[in-house]
C-alpha positions as CSV (number, residue, x, y, z in Angstrom):
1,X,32.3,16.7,-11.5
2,X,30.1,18.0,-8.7
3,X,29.1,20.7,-10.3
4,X,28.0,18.7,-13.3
5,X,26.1,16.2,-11.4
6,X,24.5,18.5,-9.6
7,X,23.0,20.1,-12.8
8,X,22.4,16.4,-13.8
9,X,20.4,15.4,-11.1
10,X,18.2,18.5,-11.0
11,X,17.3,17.9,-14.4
12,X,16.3,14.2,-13.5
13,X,13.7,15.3,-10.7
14,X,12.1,17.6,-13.4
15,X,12.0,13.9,-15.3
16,X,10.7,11.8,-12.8
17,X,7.8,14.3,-12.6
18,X,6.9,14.6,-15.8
19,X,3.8,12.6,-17.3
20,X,1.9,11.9,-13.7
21,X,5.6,10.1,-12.8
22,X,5.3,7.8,-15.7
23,X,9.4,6.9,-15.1
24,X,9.2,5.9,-11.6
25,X,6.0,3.6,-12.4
26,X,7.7,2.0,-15.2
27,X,10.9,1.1,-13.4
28,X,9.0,-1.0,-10.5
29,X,9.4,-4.9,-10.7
30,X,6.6,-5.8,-8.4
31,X,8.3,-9.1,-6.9
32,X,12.1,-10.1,-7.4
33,X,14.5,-12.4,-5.7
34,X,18.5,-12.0,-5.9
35,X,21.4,-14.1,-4.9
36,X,24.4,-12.3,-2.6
37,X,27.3,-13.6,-3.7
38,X,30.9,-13.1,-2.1
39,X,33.6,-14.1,-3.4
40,X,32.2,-17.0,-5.3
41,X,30.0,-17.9,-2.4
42,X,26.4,-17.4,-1.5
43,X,26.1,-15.3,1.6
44,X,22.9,-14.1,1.3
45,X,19.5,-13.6,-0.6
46,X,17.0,-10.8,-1.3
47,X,13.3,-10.5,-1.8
48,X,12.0,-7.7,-3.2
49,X,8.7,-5.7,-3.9
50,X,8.0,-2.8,-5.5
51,X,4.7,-1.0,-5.4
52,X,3.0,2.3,-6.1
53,X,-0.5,3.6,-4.8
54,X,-1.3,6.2,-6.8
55,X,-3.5,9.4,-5.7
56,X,-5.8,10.0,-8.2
57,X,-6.8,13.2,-6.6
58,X,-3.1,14.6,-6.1
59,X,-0.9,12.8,-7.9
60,X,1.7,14.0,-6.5
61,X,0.7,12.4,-3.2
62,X,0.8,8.6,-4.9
63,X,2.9,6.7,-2.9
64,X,6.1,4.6,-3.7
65,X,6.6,1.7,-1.2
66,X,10.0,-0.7,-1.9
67,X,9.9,-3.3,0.5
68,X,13.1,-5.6,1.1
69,X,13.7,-9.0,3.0
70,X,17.3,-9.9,3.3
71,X,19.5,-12.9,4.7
72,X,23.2,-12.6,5.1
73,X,25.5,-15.2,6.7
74,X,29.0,-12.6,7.4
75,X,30.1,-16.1,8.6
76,X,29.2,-20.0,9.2
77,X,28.3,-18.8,12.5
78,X,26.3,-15.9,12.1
79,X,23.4,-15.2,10.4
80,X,21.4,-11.7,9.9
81,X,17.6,-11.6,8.9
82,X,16.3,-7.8,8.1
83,X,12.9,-6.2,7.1
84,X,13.1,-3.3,5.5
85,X,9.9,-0.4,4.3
86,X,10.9,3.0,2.4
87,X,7.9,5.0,1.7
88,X,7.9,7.8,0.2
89,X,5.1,9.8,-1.8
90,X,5.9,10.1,-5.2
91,X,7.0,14.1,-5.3
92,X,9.9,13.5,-2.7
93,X,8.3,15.5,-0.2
94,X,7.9,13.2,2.6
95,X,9.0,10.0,3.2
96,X,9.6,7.4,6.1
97,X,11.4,3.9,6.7
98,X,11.3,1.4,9.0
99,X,14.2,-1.4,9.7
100,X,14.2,-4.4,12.1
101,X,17.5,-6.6,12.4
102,X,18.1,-10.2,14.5
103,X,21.7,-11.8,14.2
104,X,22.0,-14.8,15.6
105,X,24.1,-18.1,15.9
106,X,23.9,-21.0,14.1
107,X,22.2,-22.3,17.2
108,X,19.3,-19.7,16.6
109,X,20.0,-17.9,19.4
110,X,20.0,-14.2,19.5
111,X,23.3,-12.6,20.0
112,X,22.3,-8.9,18.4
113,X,19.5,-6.6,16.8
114,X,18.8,-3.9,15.4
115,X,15.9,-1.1,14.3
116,X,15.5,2.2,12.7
117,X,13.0,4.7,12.3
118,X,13.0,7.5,9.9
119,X,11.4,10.5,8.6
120,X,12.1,13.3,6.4
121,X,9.4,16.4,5.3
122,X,9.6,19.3,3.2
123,X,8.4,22.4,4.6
124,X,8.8,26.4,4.1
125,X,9.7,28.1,6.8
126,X,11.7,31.4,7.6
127,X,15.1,31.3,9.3
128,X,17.6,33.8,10.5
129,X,20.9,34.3,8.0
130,X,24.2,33.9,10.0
131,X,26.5,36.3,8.1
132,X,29.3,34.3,9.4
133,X,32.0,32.9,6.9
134,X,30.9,29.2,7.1
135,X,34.7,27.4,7.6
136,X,32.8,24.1,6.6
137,X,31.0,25.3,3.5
138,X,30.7,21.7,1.7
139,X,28.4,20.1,-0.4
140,X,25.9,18.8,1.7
141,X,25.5,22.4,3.4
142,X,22.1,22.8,3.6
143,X,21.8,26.2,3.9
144,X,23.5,26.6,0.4
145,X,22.1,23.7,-1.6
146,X,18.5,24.3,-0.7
147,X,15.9,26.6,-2.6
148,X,15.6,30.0,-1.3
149,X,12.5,31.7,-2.3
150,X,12.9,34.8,-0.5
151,X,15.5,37.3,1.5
152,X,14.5,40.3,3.3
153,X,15.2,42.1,6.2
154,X,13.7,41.1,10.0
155,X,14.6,43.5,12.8
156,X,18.5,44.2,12.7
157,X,19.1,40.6,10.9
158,X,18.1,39.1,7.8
159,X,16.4,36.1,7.3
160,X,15.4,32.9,4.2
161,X,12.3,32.0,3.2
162,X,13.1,29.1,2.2
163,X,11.9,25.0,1.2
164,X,13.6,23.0,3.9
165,X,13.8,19.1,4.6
166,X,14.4,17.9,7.6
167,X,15.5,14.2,8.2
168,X,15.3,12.5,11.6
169,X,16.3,9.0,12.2
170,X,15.9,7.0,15.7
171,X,17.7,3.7,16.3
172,X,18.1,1.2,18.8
173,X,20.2,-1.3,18.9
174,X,19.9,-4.3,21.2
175,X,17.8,-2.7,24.3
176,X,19.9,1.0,23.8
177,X,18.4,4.1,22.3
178,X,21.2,5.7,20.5
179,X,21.5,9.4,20.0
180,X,18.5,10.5,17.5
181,X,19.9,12.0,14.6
182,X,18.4,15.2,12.8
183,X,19.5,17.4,10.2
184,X,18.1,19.4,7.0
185,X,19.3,18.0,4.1
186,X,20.0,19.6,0.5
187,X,17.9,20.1,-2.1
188,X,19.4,16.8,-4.0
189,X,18.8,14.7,-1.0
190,X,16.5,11.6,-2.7
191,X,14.6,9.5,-0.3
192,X,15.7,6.0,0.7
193,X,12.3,4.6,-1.3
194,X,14.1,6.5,-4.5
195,X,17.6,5.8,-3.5
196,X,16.9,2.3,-3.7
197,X,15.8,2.3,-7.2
198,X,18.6,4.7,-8.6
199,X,20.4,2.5,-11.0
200,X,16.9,2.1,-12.5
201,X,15.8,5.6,-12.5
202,X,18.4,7.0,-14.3
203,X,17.7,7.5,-18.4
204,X,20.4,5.4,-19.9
205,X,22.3,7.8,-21.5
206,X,26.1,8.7,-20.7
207,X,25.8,10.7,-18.1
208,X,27.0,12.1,-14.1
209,X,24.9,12.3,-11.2
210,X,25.3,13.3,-7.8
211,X,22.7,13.0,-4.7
212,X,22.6,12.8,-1.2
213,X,21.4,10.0,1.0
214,X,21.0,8.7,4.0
215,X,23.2,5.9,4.5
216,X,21.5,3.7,7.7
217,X,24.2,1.7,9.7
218,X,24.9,-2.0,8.6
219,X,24.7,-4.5,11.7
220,X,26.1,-6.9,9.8
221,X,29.3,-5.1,9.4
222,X,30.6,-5.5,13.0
223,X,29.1,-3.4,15.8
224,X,26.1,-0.2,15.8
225,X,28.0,3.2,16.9
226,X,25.4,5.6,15.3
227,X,22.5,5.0,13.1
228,X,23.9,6.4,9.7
229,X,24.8,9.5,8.0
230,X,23.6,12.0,5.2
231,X,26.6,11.2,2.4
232,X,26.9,12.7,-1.0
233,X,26.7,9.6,-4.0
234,X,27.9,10.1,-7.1
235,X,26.6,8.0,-10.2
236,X,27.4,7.8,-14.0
237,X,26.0,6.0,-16.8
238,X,28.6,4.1,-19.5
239,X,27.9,3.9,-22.6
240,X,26.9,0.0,-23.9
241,X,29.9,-2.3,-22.8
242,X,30.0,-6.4,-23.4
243,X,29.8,-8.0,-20.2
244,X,30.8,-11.4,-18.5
245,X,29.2,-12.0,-15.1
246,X,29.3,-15.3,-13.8
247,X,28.3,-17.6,-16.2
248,X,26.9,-15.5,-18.2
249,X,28.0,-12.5,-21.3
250,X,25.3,-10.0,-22.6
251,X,25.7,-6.4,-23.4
252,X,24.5,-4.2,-21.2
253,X,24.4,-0.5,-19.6
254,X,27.1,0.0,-16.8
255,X,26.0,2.7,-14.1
256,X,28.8,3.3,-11.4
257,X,27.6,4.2,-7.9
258,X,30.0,5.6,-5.2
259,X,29.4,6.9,-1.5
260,X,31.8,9.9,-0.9
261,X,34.6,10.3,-3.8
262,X,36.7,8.3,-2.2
263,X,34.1,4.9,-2.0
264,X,34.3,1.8,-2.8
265,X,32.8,1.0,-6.5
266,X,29.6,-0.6,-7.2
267,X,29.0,-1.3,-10.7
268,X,25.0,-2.4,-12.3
269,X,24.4,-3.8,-14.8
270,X,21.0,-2.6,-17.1
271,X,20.0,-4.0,-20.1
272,X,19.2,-1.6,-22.8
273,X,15.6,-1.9,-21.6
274,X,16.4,-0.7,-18.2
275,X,16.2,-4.1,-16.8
276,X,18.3,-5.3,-14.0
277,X,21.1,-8.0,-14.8
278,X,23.3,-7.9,-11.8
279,X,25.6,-5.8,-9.8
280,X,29.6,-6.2,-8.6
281,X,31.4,-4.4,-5.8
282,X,34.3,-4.8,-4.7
283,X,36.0,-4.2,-0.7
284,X,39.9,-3.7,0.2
285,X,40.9,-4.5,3.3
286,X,44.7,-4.3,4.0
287,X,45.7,-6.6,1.3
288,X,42.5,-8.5,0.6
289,X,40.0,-7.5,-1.7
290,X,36.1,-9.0,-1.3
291,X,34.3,-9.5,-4.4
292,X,30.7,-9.2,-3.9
293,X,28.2,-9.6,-6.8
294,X,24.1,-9.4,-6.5
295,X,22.6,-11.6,-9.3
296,X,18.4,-11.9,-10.4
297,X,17.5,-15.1,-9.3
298,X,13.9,-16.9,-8.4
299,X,12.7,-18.7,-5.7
300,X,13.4,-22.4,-6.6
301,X,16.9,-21.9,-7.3
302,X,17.1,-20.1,-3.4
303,X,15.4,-22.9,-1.9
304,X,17.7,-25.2,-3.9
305,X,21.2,-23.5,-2.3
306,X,19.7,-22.7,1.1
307,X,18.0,-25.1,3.8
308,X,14.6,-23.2,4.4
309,X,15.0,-19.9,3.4
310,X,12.5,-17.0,4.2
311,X,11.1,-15.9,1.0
312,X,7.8,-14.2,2.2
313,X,6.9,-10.8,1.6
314,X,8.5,-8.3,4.0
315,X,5.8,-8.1,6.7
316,X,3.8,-4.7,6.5
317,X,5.1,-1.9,9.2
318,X,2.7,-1.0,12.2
319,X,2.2,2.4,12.9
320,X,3.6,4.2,9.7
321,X,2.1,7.6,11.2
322,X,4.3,7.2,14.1
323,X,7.8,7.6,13.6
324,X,8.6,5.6,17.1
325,X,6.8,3.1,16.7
326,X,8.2,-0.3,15.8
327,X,8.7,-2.6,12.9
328,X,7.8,-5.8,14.5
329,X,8.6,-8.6,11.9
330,X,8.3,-12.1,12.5
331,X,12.0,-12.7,12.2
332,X,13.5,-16.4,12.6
């Protein structure tokens, strides 16, 4: 299965290229709202945008921007409000992110936060060879999974020529800086701008994909130890199925999506057009299992279920040179 979805998603960056990136361009929805549903009850709401600068001078230096402001009540008495940016140009070759986080009460008052800076960059640069047996030699090893254009001989050693990405990521939450976190990821490694739109990127054909991503830390899910990790995802398009979700039945495109082989299952929902109709995951727990399902929705029927929701654009980063610098949203 790795193997094949390796191959797979190879083949899809040669895609995504082709016609002056025609596929990524097409998949944007410029401005989009969704409910977040658990287990029959709205916990939460998106809103979305989607954009692309292009370059006409390098194309492959347009620039894909997603975007994301996000509300999620865990519980009555908590409430999380995020702004999210993933920027990457349009080749993959460089990308960074920004995330602030406030929870708070249902007083207002602050009781956590959270922000992360990230970067990645592709560069070529030589390296020395360890001849070492590598004990650890997984999927996400960079120094097998990325391209090596060249091996020759340096002094008594060898050493790789080779196209490296490096991804670093800084986060503090509340008032500590946690330990930066650096590593060079594999040749598969997508972006978080990209990783974002994956179910839509995909051609909707039955088919197995596997990536890497960075996977940021969730606040919301109960305490900040680290700022993420790089994790292998694995992704498959089904062929048409009949749906029921909610209220509603339609046929449509199921695409899997799983973190680590042993994940939890997310399941979207495309129509045959590539359009987004919803997604469900589900979460056991010991002997409880959480339902959560993210549905399209618009803004009146948000400010109809919540009392004065924040449905403004995400507020544009500062600094997006500077990869310590802060996001510094107008949170409530």
């Amino acid at each position: 299965m790795q193997r094949q979805g390796l191959y797979s998603s190879m083949g899809l960056f040669v895609i995504w290229n082709a016609n002056h990136y025609a596929m990524i361009r097409a998949a944007l929805v410029p401005d989009q709202y969704q409910r977040i549903i658990r287990d029959g009850q709205d916990v939460g709401y998106q809103h979305i945008v989607e954009e692309f600068e292009p370059n006409p001078k390098s194309p492959e230096e347009s620039i894909l921007r997603i975007g994301v402001r996000s509300r999620m009540m865990p519980t009555p008495q908590q409430q999380w409000d995020t702004e999210t940016w993933m920027i990457s140009s349009v080749d993959r070759k460089h990308e960074h992110w920004k995330t602030a986080a406030r929870g708070a009460d249902n007083k207002g008052q602050l009781i956590d936060s959270f922000s992360q800076v990230g970067t990645s960059d592709e560069q070529t640069k030589a390296f020395a060879i360890d001849t070492t047996p590598d004990a650890n030699n997984g999927s996400l090893d960079p120094d097998h999974d990325n391209n090596t254009l060249h091996r020759g001989p340096l002094g008594q050693g060898n050493v790789d020529v080779a196209t490296r990405r490096t991804l670093e990521a800084t986060t503090t939450h509340q008032k500590t800086e946690l330990s930066p976190f650096k590593v060079d990821v594999p040749v598969f490694y997508v972006p978080q701008a990209f990783s974002y739109l994956l179910p839509e990127l995909l051609p909707l054909k039955p088919k197995t994909y596997m990536f890497a991503t960075f996977v940021p830390t969730t606040p919301a899910g109960g305490g900040v130890t680290s700022g993420g990790n790089v994790m292998s995802r694995y992704m498959e398009v089904l062929p048409v199925q009949h749906v029921k979700l909610r209220d509603q039945e339609f046929d449509a495109i199921p695409v899997t999506d799983k973190l680590t082989l042993e994940g939890a299952l997310t399941t979207y929902y495309l129509s045959p057009e590539g359009k987004f109709l919803g997604s469900t995951s589900s979460f056991t727990e010991g002997d409880k299992t959480t339902l959560i399902e993210v549905v399209p929705t618009d803004s009146q029927t948000l400010d109809h279920i919540w009392s004065r929701p924040d449905l403004s654009r995400p507020n544009e980063p500062t600094g997006a040179d500077d990869e310590k610098s802060s996001l510094t949203p107008s949170l409530p």
